[in-house]
N, C-alpha and C positions, 0 to 999 in steps of 0.2 A: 660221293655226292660232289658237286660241280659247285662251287662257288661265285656266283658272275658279281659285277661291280657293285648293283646297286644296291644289295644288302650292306657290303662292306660302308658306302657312305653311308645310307640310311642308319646305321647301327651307328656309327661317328658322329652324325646331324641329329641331335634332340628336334629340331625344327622340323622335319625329313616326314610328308606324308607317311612313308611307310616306316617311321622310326621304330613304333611298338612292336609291327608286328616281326620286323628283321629282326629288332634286341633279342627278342624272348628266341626266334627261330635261329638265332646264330648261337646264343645259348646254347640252345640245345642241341642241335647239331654241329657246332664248329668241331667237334674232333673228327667226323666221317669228309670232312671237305678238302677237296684239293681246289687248286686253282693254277691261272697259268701269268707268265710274268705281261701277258698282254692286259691282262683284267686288272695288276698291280697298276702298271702303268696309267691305264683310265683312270684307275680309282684316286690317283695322288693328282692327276690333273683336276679330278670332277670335286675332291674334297676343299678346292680354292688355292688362291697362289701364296707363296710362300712355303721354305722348308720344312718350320714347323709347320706347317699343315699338313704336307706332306707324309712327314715323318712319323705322323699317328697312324696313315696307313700300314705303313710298315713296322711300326710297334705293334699295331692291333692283331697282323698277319702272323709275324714272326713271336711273339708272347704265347699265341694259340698254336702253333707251331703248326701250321697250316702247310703244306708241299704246295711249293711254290715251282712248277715246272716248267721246261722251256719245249718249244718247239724245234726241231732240227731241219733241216732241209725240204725231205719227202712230203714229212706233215705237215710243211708252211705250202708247197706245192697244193697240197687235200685243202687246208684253210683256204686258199686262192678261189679252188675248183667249188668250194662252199661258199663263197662271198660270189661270185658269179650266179649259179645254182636259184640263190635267196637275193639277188640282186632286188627282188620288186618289193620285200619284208620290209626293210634292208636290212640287210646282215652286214658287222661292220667286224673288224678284224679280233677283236675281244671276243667277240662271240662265235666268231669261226673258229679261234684257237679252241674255244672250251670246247664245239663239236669234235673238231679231230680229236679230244681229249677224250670226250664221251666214245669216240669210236675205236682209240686203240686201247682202251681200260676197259671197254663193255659197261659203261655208267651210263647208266638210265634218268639218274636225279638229278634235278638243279637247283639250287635257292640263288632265286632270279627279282628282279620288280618286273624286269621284262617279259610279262606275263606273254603280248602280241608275237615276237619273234620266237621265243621257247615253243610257245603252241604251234609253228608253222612248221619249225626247224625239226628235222629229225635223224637221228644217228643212223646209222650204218643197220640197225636190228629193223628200222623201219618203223618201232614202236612209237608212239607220242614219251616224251619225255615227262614226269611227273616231277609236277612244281613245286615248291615249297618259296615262303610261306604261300598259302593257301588264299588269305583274304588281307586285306588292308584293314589293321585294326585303329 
């Protein structure tokens, strides 16, 4: 399963519309998630400035023992040709990396808030992507 940003802050932010429904969905699924160091990155920008703020992403990630993957050359090539592609969604470079993800692992799931771009975007199978969490509790 795909981990995109905004569970990561929501599940950090008690304030966070979709706090309840990421906690309990990260919960329960954080051992099937990977994620990519493009999604780490937003997420230490979007959870506020400073280190320690920061640095709860990266506690949160690395505690869970989350795979934290990088993109290599070809695949940031594929993310480009995806950011292009979904240019009118917009697809922004977090969310392209998770696609190439999705398309060289064969992952079909993603725990997203991005409910709008997951529903447009689709991997390499053609399939629609299934969302997790499900609803905003």
């Amino acid at each position: 399963m795909l981990l995109d940003t905004g569970p990561i802050v929501a599940t950090l932010n008690a304030s966070d519309q979709w706090h309840r429904s990421c906690a309990g969905a990260v919960t329960e699924l954080i051992e099937r998630c990977v994620t990519t160091e493009a999604v780490v990155t937003e997420a230490c920008h979007m959870v506020g400035r400073g280190r320690a703020r920061a640095s709860l992403v990266l506690d949160f990630l690395l505690d869970a023992d989350v795979p934290i993957l990088s993109l290599d050359r070809p695949a940031m090539r594929h993310a480009a040709r995806l950011m292009d592609r979904y240019a009118t969604v917009p697809m922004d470079f977090a969310d392209a990396a998770l696609v190439t993800l999705a398309d060289a692992l064969q992952i079909g799931t993603v725990l997203t808030t991005d409910r709008r771009g997951f529903h447009a975007y689709r991997p390499a199978s053609g399939k629609a992507f299934r969302i997790y969490p499900s609803v905003v509790a």
